[in-house]
PDBQT receptor file of N, H, CA, C and O in Angstrom, charges set to zero:
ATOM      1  N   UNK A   1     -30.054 -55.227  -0.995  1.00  0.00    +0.000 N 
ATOM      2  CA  UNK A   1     -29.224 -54.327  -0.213  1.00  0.00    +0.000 C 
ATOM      3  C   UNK A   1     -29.711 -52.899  -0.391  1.00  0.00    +0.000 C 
ATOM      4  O   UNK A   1     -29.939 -52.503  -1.534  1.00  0.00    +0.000 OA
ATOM      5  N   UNK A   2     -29.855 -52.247   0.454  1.00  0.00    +0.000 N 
ATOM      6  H   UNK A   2     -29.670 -52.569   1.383  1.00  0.00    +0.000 HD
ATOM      7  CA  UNK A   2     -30.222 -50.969   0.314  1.00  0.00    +0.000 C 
ATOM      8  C   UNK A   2     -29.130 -49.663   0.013  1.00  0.00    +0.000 C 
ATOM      9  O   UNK A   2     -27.908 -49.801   0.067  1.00  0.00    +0.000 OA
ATOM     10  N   UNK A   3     -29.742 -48.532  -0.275  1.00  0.00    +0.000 N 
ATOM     11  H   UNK A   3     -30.735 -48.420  -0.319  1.00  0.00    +0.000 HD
ATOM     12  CA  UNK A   3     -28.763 -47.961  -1.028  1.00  0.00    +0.000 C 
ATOM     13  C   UNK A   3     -28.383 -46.673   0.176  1.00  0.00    +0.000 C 
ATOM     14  O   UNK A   3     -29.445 -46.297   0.673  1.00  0.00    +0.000 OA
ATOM     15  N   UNK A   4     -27.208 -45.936   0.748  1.00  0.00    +0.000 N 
ATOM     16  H   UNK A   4     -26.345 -46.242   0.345  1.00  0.00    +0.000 HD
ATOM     17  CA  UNK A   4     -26.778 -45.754   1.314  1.00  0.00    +0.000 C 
ATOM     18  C   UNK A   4     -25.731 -44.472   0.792  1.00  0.00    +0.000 C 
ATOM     19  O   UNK A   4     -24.583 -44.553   0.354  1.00  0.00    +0.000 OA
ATOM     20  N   UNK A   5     -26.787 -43.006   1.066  1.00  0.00    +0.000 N 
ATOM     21  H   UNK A   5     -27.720 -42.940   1.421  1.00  0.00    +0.000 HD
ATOM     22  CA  UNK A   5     -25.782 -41.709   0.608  1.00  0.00    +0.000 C 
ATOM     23  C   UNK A   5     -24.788 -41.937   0.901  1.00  0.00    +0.000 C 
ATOM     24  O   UNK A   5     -24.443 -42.571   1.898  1.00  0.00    +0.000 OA
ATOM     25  N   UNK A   6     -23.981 -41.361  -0.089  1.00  0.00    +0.000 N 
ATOM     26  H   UNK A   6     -24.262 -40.846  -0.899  1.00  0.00    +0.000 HD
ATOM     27  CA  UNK A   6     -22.279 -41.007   0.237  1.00  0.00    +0.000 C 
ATOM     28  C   UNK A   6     -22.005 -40.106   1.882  1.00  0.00    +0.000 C 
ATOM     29  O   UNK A   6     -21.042 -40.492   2.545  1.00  0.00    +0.000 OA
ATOM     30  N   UNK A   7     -22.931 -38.877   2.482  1.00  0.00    +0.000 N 
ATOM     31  H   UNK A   7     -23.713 -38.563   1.944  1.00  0.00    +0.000 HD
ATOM     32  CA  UNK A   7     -22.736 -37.962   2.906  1.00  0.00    +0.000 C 
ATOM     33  C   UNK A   7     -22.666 -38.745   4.082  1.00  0.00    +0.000 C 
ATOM     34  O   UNK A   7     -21.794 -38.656   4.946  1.00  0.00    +0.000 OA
ATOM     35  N   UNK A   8     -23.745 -39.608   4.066  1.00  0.00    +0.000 N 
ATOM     36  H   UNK A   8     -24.454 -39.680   3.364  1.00  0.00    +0.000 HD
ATOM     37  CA  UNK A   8     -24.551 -40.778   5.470  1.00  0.00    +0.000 C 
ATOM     38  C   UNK A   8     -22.890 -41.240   5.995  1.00  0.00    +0.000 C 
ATOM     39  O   UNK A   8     -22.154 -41.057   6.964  1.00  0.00    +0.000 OA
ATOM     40  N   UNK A   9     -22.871 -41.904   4.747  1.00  0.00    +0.000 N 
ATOM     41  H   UNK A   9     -23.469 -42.053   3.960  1.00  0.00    +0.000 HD
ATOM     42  CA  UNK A   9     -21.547 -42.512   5.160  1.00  0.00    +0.000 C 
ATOM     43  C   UNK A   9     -20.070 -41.726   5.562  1.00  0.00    +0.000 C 
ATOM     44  O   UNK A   9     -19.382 -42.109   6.508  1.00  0.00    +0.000 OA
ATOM     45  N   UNK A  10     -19.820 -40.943   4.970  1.00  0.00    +0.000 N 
ATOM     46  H   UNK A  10     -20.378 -40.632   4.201  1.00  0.00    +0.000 HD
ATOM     47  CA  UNK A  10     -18.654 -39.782   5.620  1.00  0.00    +0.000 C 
ATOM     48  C   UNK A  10     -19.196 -39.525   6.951  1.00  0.00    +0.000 C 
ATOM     49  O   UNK A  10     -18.584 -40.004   7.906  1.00  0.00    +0.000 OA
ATOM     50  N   UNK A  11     -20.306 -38.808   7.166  1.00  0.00    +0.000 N 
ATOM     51  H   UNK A  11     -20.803 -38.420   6.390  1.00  0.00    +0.000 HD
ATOM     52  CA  UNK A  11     -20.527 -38.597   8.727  1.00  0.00    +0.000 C 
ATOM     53  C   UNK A  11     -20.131 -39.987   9.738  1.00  0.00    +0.000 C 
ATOM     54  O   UNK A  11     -19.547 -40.201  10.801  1.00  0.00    +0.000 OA
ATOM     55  N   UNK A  12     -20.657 -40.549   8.956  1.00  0.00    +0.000 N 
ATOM     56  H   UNK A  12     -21.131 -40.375   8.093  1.00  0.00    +0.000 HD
ATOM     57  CA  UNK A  12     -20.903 -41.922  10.277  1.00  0.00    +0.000 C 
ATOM     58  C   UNK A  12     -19.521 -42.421  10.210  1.00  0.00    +0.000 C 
ATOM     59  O   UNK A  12     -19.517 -43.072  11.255  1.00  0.00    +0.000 OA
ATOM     60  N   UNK A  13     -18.494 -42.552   9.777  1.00  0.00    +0.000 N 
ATOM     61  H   UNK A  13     -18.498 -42.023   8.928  1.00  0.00    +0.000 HD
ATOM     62  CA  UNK A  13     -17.325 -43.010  10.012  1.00  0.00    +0.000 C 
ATOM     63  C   UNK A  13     -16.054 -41.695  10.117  1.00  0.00    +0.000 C 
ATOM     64  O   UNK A  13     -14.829 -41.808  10.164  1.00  0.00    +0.000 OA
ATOM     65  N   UNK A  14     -16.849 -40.574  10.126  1.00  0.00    +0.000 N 
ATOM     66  H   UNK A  14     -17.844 -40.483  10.087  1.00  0.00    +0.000 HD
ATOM     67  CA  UNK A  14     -15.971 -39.330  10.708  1.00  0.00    +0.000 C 
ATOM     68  C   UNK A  14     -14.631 -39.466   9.482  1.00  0.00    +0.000 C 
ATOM     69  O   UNK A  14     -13.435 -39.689   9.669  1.00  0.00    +0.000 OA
ATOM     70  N   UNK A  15     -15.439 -39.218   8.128  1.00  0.00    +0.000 N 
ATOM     71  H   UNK A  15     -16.411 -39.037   7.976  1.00  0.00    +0.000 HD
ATOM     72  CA  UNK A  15     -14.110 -38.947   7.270  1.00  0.00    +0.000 C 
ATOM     73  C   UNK A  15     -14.814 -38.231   6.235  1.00  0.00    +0.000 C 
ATOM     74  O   UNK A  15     -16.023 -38.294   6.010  1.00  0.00    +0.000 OA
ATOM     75  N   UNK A  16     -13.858 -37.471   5.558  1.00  0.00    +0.000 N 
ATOM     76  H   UNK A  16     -12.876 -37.420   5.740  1.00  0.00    +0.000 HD
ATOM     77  CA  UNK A  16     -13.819 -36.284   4.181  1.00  0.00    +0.000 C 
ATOM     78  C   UNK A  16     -14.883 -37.038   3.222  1.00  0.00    +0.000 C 
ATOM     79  O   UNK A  16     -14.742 -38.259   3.150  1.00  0.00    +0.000 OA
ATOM     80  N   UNK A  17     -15.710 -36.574   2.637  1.00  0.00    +0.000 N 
ATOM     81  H   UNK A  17     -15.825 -35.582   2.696  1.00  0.00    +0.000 HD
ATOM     82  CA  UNK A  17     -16.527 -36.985   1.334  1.00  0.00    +0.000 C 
ATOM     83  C   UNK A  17     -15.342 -37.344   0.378  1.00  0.00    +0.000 C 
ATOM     84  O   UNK A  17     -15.303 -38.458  -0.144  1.00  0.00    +0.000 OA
ATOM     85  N   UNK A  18     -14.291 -36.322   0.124  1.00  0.00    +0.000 N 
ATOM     86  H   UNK A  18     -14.323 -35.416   0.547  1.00  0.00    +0.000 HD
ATOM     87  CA  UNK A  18     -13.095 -36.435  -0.815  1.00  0.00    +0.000 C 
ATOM     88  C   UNK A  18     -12.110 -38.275  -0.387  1.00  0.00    +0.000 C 
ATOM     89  O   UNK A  18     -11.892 -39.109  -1.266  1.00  0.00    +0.000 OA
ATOM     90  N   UNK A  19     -11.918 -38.362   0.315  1.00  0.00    +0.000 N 
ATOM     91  H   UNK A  19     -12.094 -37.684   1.028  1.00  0.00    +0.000 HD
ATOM     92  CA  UNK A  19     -11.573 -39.590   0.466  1.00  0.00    +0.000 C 
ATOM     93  C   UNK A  19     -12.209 -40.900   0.580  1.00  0.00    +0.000 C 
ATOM     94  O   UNK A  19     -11.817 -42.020   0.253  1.00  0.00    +0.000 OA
ATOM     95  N   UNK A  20     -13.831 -40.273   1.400  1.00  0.00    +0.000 N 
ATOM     96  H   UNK A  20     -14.150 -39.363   1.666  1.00  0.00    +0.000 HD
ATOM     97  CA  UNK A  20     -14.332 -41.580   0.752  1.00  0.00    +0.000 C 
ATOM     98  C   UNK A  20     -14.699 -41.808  -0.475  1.00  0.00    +0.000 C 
ATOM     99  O   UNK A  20     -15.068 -42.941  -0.785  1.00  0.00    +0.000 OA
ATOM    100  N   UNK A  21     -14.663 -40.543  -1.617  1.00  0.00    +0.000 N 
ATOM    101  H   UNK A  21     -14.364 -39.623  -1.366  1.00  0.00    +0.000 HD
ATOM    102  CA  UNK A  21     -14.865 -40.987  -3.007  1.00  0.00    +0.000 C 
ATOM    103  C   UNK A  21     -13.791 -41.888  -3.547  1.00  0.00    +0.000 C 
ATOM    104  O   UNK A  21     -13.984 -42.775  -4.379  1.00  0.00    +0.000 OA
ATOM    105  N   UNK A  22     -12.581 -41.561  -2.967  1.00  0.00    +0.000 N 
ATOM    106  H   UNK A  22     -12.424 -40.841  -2.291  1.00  0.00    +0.000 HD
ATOM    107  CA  UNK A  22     -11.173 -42.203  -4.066  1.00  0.00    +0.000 C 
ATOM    108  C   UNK A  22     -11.372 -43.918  -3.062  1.00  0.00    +0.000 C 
ATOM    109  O   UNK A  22     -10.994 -44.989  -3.538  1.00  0.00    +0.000 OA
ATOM    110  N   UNK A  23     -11.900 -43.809  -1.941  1.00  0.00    +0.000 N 
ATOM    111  H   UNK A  23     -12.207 -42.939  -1.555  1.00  0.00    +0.000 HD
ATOM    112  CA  UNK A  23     -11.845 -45.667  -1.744  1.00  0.00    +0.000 C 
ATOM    113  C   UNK A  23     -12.818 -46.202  -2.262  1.00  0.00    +0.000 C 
ATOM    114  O   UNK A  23     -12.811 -47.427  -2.388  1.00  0.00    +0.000 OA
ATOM    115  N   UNK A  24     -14.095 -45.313  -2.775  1.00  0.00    +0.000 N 
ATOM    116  H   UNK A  24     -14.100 -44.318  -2.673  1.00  0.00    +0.000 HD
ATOM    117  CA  UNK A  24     -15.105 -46.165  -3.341  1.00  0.00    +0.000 C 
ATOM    118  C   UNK A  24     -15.355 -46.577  -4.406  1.00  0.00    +0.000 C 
ATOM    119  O   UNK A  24     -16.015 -47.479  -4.923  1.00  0.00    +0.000 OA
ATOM    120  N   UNK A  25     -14.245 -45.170  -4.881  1.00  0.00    +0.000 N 
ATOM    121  H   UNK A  25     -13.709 -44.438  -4.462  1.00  0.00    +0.000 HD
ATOM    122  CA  UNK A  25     -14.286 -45.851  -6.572  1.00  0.00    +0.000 C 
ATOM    123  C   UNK A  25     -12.869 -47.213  -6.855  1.00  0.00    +0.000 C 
ATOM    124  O   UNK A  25     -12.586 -47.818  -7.889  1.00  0.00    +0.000 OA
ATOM    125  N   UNK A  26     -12.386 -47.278  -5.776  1.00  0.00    +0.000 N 
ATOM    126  H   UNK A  26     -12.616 -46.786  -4.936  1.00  0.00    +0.000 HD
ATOM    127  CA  UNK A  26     -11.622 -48.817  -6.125  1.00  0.00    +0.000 C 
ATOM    128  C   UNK A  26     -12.369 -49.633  -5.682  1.00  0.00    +0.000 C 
ATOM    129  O   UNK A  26     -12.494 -50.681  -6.316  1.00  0.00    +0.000 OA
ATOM    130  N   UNK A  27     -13.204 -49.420  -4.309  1.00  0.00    +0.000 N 
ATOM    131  H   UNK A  27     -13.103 -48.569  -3.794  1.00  0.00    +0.000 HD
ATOM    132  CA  UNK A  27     -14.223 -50.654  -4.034  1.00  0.00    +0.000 C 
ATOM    133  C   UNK A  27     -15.622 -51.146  -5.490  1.00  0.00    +0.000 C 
ATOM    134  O   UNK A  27     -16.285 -52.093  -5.912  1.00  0.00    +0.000 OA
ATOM    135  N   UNK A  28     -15.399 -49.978  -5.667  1.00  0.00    +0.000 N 
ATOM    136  H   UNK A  28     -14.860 -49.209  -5.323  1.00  0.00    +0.000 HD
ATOM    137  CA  UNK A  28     -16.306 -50.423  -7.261  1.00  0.00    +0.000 C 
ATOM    138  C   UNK A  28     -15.800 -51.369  -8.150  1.00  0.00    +0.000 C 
ATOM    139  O   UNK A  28     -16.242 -52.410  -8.638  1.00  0.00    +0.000 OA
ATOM    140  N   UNK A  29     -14.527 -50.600  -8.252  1.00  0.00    +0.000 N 
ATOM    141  H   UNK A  29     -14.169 -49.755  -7.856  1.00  0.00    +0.000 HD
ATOM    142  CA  UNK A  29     -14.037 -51.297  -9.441  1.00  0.00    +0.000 C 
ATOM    143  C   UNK A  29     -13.729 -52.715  -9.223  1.00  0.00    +0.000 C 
ATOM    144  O   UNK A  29     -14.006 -53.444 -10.177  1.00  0.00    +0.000 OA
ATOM    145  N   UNK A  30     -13.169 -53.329  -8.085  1.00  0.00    +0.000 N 
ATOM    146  H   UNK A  30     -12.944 -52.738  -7.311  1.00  0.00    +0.000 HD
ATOM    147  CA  UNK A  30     -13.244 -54.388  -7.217  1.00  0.00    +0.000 C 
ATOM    148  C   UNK A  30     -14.375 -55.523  -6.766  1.00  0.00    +0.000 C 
ATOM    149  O   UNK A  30     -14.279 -56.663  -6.309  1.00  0.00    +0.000 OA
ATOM    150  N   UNK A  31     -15.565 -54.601  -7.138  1.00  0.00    +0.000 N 
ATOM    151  H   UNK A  31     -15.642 -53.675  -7.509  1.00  0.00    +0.000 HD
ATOM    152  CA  UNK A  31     -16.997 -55.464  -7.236  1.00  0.00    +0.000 C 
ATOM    153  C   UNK A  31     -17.115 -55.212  -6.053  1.00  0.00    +0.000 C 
ATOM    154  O   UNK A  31     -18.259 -55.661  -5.984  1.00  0.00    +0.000 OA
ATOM    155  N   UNK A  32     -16.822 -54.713  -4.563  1.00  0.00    +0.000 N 
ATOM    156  H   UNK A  32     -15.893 -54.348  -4.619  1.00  0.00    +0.000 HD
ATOM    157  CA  UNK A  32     -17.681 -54.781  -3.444  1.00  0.00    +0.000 C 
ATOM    158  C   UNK A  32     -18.984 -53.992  -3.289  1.00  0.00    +0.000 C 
ATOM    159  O   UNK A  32     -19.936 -54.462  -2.666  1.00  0.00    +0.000 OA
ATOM    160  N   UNK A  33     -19.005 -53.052  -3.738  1.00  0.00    +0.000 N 
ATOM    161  H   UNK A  33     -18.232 -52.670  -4.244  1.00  0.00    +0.000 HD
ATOM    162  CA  UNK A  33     -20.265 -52.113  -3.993  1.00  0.00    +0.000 C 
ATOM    163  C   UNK A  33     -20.311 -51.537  -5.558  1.00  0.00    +0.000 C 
ATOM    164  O   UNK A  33     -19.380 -51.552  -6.364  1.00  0.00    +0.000 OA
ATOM    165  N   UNK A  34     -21.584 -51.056  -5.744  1.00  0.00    +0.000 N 
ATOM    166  H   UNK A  34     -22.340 -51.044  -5.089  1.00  0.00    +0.000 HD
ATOM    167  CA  UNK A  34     -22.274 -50.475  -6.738  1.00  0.00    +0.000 C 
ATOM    168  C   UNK A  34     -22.418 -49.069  -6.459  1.00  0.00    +0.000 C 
ATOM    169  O   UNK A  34     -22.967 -48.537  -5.493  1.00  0.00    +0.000 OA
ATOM    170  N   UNK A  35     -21.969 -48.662  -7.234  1.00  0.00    +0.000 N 
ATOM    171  H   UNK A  35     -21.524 -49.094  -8.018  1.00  0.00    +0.000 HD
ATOM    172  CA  UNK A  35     -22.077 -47.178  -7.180  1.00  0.00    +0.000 C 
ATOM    173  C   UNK A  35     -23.884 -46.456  -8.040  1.00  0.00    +0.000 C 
ATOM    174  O   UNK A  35     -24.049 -46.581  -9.253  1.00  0.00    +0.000 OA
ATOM    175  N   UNK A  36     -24.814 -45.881  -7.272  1.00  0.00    +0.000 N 
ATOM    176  H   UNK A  36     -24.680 -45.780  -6.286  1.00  0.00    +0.000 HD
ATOM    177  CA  UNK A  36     -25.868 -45.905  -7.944  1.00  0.00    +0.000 C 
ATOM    178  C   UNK A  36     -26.047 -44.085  -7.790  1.00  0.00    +0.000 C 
ATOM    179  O   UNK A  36     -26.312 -43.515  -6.732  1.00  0.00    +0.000 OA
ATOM    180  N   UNK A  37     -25.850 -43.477  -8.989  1.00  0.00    +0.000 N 
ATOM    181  H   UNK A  37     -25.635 -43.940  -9.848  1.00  0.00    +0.000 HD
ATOM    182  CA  UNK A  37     -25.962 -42.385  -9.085  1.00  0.00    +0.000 C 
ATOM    183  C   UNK A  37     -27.294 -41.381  -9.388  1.00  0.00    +0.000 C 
ATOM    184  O   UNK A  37     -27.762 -41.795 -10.449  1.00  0.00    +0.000 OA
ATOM    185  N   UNK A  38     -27.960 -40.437  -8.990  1.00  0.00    +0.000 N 
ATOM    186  H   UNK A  38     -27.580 -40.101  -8.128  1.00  0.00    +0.000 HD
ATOM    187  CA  UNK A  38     -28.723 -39.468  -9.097  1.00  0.00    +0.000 C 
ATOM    188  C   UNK A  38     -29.265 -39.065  -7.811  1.00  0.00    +0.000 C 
ATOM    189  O   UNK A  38     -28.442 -39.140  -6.899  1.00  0.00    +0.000 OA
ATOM    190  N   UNK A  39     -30.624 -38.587  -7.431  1.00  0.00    +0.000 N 
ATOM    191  H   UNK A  39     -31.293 -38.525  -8.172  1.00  0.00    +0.000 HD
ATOM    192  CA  UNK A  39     -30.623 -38.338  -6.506  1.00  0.00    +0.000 C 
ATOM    193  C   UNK A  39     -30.828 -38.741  -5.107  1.00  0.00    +0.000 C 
ATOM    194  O   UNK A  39     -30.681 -38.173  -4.025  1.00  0.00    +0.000 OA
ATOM    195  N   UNK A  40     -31.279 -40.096  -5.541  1.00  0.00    +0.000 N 
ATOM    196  H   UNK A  40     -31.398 -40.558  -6.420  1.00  0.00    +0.000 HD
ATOM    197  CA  UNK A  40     -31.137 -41.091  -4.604  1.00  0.00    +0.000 C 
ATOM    198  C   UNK A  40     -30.435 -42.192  -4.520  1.00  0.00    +0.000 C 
ATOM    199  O   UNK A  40     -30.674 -43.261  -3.959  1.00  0.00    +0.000 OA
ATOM    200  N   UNK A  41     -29.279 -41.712  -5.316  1.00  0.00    +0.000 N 
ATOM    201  H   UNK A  41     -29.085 -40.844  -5.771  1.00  0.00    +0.000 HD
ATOM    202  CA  UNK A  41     -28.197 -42.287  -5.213  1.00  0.00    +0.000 C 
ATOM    203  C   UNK A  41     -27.492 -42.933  -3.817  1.00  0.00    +0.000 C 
ATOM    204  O   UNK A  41     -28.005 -42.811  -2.705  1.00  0.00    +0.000 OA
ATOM    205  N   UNK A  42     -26.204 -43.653  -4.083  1.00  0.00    +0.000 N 
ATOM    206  H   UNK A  42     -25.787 -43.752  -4.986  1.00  0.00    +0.000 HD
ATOM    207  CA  UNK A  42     -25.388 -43.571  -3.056  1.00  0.00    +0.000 C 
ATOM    208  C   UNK A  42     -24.719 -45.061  -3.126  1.00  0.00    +0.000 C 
ATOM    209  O   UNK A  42     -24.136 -45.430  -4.145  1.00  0.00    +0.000 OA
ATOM    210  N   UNK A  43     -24.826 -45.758  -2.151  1.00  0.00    +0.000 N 
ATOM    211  H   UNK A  43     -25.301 -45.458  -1.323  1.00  0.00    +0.000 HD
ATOM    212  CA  UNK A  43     -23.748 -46.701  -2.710  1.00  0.00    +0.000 C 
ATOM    213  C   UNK A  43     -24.526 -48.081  -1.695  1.00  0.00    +0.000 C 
ATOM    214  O   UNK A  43     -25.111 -48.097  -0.612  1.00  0.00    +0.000 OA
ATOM    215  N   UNK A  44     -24.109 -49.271  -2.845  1.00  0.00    +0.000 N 
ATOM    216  H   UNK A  44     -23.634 -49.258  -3.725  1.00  0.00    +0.000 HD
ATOM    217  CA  UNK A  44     -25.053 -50.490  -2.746  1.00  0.00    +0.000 C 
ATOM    218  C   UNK A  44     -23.983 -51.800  -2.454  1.00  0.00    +0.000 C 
ATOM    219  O   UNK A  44     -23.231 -52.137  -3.368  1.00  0.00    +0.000 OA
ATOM    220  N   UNK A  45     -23.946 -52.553  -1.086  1.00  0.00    +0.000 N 
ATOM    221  H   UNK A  45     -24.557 -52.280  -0.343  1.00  0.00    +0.000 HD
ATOM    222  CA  UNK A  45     -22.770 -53.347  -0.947  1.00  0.00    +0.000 C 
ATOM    223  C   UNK A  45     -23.555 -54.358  -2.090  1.00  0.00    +0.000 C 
ATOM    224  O   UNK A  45     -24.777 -54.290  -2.222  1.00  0.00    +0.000 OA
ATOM    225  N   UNK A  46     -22.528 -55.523  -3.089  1.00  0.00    +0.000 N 
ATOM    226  H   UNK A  46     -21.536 -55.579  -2.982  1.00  0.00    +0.000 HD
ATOM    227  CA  UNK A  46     -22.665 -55.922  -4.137  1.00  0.00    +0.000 C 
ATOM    228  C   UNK A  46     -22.928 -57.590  -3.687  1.00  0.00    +0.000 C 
ATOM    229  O   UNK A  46     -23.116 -58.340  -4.645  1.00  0.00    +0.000 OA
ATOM    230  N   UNK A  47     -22.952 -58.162  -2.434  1.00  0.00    +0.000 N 
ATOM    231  H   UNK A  47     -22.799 -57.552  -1.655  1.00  0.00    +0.000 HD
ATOM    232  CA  UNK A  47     -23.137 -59.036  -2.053  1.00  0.00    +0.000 C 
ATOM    233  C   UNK A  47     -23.134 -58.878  -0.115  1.00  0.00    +0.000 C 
ATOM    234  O   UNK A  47     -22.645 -57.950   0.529  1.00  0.00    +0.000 OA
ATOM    235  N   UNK A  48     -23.790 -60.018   0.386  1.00  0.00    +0.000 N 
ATOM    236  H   UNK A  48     -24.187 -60.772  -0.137  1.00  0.00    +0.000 HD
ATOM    237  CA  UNK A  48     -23.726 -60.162   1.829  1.00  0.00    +0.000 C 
ATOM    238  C   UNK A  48     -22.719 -59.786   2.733  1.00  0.00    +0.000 C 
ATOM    239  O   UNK A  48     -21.681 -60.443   2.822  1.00  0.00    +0.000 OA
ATOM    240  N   UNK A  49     -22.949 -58.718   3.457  1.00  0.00    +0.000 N 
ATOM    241  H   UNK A  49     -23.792 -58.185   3.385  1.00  0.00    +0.000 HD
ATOM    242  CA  UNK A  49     -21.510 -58.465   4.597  1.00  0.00    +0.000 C 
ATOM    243  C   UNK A  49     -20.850 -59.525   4.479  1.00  0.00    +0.000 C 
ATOM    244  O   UNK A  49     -19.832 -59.646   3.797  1.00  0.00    +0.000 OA
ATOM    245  N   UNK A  50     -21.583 -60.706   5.386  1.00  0.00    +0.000 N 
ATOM    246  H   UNK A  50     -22.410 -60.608   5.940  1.00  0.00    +0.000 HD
ATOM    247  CA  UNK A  50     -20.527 -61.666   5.785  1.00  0.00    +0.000 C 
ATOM    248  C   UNK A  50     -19.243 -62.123   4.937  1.00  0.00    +0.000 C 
ATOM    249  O   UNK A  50     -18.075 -62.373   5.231  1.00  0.00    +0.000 OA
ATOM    250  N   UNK A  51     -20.225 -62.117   3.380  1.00  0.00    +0.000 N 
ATOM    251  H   UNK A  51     -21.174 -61.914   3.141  1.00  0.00    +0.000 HD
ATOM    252  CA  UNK A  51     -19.297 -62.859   2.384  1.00  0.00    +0.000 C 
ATOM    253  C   UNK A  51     -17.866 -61.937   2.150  1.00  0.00    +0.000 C 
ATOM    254  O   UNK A  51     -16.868 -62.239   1.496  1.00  0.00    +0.000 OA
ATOM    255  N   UNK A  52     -18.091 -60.975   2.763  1.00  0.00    +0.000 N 
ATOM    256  H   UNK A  52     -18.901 -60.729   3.294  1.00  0.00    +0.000 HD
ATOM    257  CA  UNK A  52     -17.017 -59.707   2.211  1.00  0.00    +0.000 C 
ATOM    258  C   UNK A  52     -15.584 -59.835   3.665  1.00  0.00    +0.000 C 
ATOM    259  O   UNK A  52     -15.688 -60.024   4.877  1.00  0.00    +0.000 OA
ATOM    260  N   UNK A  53     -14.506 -59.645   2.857  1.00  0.00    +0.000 N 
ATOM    261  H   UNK A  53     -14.422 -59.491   1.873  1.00  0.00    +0.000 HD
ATOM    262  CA  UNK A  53     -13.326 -59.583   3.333  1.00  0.00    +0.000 C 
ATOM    263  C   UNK A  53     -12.501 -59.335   2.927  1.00  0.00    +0.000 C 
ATOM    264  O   UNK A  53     -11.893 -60.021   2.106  1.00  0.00    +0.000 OA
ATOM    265  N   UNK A  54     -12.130 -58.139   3.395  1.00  0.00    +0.000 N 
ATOM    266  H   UNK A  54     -12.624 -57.582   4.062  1.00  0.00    +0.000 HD
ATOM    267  CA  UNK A  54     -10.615 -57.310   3.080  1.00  0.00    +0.000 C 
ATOM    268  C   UNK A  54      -9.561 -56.969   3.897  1.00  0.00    +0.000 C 
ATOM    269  O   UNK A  54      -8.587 -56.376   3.434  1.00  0.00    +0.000 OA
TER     270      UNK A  54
């Protein structure tokens, strides 16, 4: 899975960096993504779209 800035993602779904931090850090904690930090950081889904459902 490839890894996917935080910023990428606020733009592309037209929402606050500040809010998508507080859903990602429960989607972390939850196991759907990996949070991969420095500068090429950003965030890693933790298994196959398909398999995912919320």
């Amino acid at each position: 899975n490839d890894i996917v800035p935080m910023p990428q993602i606020a733009e592309h779904y037209a929402i606050s960096p500040n809010h998508l931090m507080k859903v990602t850090q429960q989607l972390t904690k939850l196991g759907y993504v990996e949070s991969v930090r420095g500068r090429n950081g950003g965030l890693r889904l933790t298994r196959a779209p398909k398999e995912i459902n919320i």
